[in-house]
C-alpha positions as MATLAB code, in Angstrom:
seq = 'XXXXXXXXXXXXXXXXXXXXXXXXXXXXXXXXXXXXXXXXXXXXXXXXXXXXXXXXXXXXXXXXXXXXXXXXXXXXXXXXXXXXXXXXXXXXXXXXXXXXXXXXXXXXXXXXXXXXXXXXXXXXXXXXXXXXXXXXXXXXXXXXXXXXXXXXXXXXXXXXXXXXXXXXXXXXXXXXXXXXXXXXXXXXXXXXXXXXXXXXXXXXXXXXXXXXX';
ca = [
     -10.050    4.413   33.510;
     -10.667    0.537   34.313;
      -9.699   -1.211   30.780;
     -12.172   -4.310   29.820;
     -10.667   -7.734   29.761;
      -9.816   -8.555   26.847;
     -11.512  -11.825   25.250;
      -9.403  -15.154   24.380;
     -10.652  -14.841   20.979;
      -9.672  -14.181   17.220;
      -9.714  -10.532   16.675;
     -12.151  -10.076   13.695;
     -10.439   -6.919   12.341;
      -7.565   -7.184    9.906;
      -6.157   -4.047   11.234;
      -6.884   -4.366   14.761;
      -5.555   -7.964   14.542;
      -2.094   -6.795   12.815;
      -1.861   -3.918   15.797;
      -2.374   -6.585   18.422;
      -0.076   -9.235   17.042;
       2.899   -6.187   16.711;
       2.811   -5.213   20.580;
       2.495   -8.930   22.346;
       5.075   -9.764   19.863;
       7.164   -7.098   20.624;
       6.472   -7.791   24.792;
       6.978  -11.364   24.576;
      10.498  -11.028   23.301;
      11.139   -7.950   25.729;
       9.980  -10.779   28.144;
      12.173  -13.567   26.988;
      15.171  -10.913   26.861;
      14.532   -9.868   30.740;
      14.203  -13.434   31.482;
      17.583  -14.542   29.927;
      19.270  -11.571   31.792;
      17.710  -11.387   35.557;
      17.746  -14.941   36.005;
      20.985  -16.808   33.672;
      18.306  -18.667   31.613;
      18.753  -20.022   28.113;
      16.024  -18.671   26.514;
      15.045  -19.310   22.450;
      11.706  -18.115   21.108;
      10.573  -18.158   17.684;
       7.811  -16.862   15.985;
       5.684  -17.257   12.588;
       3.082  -13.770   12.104;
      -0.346  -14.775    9.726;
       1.951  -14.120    6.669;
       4.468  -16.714    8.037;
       7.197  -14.259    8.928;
       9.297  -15.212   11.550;
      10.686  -13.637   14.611;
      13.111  -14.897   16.620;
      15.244  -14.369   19.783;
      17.745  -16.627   21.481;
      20.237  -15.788   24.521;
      22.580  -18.046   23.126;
      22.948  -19.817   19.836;
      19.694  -20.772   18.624;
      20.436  -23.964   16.898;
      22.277  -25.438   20.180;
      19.053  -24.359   21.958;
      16.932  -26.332   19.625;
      19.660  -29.414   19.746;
      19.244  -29.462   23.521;
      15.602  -29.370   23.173;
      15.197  -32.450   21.004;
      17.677  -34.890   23.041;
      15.571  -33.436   25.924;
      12.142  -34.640   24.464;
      13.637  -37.377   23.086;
      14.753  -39.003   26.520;
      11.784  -37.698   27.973;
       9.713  -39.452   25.582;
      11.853  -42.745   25.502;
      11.641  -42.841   29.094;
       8.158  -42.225   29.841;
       5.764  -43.774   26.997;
       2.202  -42.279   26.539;
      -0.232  -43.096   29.645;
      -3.614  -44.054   28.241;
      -4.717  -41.058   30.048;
      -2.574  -39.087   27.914;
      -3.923  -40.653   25.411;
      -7.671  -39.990   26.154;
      -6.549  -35.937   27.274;
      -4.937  -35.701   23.831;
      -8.201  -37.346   21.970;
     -10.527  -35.039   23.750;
      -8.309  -32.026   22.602;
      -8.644  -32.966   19.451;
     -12.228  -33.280   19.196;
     -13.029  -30.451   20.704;
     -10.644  -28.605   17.803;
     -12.627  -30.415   15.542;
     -15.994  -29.181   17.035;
     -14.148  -25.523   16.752;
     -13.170  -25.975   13.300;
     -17.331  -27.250   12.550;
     -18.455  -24.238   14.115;
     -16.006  -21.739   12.488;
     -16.876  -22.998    9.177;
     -20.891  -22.921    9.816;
     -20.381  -19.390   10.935;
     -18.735  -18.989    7.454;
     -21.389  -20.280    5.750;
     -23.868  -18.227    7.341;
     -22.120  -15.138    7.170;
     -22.336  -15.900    3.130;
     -26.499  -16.655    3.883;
     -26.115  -20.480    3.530;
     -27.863  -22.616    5.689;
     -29.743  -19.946    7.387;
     -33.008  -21.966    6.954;
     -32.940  -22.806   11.161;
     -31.333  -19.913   12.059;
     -33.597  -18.564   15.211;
     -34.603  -14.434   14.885;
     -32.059  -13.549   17.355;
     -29.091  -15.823   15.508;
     -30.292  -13.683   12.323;
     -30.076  -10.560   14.095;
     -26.840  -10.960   14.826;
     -26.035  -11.890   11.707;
     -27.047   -9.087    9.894;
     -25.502   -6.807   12.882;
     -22.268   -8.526   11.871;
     -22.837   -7.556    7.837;
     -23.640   -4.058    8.700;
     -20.967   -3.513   10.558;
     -18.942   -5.352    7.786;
     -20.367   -3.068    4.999;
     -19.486   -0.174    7.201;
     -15.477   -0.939    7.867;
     -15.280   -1.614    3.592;
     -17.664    1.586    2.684;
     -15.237    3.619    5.280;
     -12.196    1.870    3.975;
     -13.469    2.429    0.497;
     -13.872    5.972    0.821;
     -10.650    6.677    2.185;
      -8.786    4.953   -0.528;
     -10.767    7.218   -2.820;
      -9.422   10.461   -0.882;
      -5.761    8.602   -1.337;
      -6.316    8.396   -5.088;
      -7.941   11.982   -5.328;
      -5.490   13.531   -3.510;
      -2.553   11.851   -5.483;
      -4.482   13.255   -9.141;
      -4.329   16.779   -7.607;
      -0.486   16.375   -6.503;
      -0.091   15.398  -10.294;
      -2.151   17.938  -11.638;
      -0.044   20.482   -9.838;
       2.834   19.438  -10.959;
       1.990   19.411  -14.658;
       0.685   22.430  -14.031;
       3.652   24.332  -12.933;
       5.109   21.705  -15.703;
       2.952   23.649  -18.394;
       3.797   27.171  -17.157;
       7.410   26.656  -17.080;
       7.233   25.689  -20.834;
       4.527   28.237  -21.583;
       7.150   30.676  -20.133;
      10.398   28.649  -22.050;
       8.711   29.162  -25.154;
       6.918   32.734  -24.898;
      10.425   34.113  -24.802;
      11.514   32.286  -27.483;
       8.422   33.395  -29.572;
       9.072   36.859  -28.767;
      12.836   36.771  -29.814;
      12.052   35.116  -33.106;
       9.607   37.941  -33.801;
      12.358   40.563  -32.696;
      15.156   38.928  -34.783;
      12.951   38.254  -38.084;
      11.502   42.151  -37.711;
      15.154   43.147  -37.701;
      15.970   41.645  -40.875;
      12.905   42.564  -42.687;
      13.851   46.726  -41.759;
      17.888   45.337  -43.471;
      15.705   43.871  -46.561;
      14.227   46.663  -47.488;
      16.979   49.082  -46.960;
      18.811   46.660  -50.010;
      16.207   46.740  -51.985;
      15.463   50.817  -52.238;
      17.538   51.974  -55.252;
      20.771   53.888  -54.448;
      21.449   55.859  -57.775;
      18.760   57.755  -59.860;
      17.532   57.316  -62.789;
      17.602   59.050  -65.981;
      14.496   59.353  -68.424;
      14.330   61.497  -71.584;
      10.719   62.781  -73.070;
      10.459   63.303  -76.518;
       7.739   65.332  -77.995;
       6.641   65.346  -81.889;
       6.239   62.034  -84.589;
       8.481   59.701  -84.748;
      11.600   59.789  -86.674;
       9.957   57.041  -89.252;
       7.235   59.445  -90.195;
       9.290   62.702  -90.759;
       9.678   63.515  -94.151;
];
């Protein structure tokens, strides 16, 4: 299967964008390694990712490397001052980064339904093509975080479960011996308590003595 060329463009995706960034890094310093062996080249590259973490390689040290680099500029520079067609390259560069920059932002802005008023029906079809398929990447991400966050509860119900039966069990037994041991000395309590000897009683039948005469 015939891959697609890929477009010289910022990847839209967050995730897609992170993927992407991990395997050219990871080629371009395979690169600058192979380089620095096969051919005895001095070879520094560094590297800043989106959350301005930095990768680096150098075949030798790097700070030497960068030394080298700046006396090289620097004579370079010294040497040969700025042609003014330099000048005018370097000015039309920048303007067309500044007509990037214009267009990025009124993308932005449309994207959050500002200045839509001229927007053509085909510019607000793609537009809301753009949302939808927005909504759809959070709703998807959305509902997978949920499964995350369900599926940790249930892990912790589990375990506070089994938590519950092993005390259930701990103190069932203990219950049961307390019942044993108090039974026991209830049957030795009333064994004390029955009387041992018996006990004599006399009847006497008639009046009293205070009445005989």
């Amino acid at each position: 299967m015939v891959r697609g060329k890929t477009q010289m463009k910022r990847i839209e995706n967050a995730t897609s964008r992170q993927v992407t960034f991990s395997k050219r890094r990871n080629g371009l310093l395979k690169k600058a390694f192979e380089l620095s062996v096969l051919c005895d080249a001095e070879v520094s590259l560094i590297i800043f990712s989106p959350k301005a973490k930095l990768y680096e390689f150098a075949s030798s040290n790097m700070q030497d490397t960068i030394d080298r680099y700046l006396r090289h500029t620097k004579d370079r520079v010294s040497s040969k001052p700025v042609s003014e067609e330099n000048l005018q390259h370097l000015k039309h560069e920048a303007a067309n980064m500044m007509k990037k920059i214009e267009q990025l932002e009124a993308s932005k802005r449309k994207l959050l339904g500002e200045g839509i008023g001229s927007c053509s029906i085909e510019e607000l079809q793609q537009i809301e093509q753009q949302l939808e398929k927005s909504v759809k990447c959070i709703r998807a991400r959305k509902t997978q975080v949920f499964k995350e966050q369900i599926e940790q509860l249930k892990q912790k119900e589990k375990a506070l479960a089994a938590e519950n039966k092993k005390l259930a069990e701990k103190w069932g037994s203990r219950e049961i011996e307390d019942w044993s041991n108090k039974n026991q000395e209830g049957g030795r309590g009333d064994e004390e308590s029955s009387p041992s000897s018996e006990v004599e009683t006399q009847l006497f039948i008639g009046l009293p003595c205070s009445s005989r005469k």
